[in-house]
VEXSEMAR-845961 format. One record per residue: x, y negated, z negated of N, C-alpha, C in turn. Coordinates in steps of 0.02 Angstrom, whole numbers, plus 50000, padded with zeros to 5 digits. Each point is the difference from the previous one (the first is absolute). Layout:
% residues N
XYZXYZXYZ/...
This chain:
% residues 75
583974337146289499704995549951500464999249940/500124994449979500715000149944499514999849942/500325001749941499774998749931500254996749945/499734999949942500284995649960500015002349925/500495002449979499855004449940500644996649923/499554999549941500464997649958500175004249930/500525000549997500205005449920500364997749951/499774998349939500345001549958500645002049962/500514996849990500595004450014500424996249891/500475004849981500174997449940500995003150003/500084992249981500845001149985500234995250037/499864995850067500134995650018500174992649957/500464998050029500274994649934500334992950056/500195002650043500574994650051499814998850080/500094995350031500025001250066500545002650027/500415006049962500235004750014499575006350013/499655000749949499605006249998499414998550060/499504994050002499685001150062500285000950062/500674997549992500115001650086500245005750023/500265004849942499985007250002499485005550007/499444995449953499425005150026499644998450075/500114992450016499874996650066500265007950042/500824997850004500255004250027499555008350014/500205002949952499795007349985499175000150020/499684995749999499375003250021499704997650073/500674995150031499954997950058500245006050045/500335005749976500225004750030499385005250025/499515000049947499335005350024499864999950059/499715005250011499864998250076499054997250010/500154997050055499294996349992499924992949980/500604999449970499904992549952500404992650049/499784995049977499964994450082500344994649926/499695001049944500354995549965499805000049908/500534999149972499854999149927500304990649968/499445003149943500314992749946499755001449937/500534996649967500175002749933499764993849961/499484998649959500074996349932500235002349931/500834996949979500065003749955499684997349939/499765004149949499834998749921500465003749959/500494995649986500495003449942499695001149948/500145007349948499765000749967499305004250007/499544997850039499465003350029499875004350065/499574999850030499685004250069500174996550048/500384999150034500024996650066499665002450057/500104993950048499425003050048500105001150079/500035005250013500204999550071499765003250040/499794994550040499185002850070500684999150076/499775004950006500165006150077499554998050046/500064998050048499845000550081500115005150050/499615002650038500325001750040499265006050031/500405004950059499655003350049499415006449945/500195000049932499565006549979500185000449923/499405003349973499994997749937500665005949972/500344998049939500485001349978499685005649934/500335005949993499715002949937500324996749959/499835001249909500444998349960500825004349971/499615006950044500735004849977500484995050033/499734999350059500724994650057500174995649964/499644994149976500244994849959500285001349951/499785005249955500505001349975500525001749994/500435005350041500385002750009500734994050022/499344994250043500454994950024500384995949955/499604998549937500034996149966500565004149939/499915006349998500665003549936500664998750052/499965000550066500534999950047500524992850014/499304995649981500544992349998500195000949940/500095000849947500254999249932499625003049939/499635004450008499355003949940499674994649965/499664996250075499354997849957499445004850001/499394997449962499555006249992499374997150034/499555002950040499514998050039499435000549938/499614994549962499385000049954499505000850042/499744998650061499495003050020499684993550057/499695000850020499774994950081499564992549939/500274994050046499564995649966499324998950045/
C-alpha cells in the first residue's frame, strides 16, 4: 500500500537545492518518489511517496545530507 507524506523543510532557495534533496531522500528506502516545492526564504515543501511511512529522524538526516537543510516538521 504506498503513502503519501509531506514535511516541512528550511534553507532551500534554488532548483539546485530541491533536486538535491529530491535526490537524497529518493535514496531512503521504501520511497517510489519525491517533489520538492521550493519557498525561498521560508518552509518548503516536500511530500514523499512511496512503499512505508518515513520517520522524521530519516528525513532528516536526508535532508542535512543534501546540503544542511533543516527538517521544521510534517505539513
Amino acid at each position: 500500500m504506498a503513502t503519501t507524506q509531506q514535511f516541512r523543510a528550511t534553507g532551500l532557495t534554488c532548483g539546485h537545492c530541491a533536486a538535491a534533496v529530491t535526490e537524497e531522500v529518493g535514496t531512503l528506502e521504501g520511497v517510489g518518489g519525491v517533489e520538492v516545492e521550493v519557498v525561498g526564504g521560508g518552509e518548503s515543501l516536500v511530500t514523499v511517496t512511496g512503499a512505508r511511512e518515513l520517520t522524521d529522524e530519516e528525513v532528516a538526516a536526508a535532508l542535512d545530507e543534501a546540503g544542511g537543510y533543516v527538517l521544521a516538521g510534517r505539513a
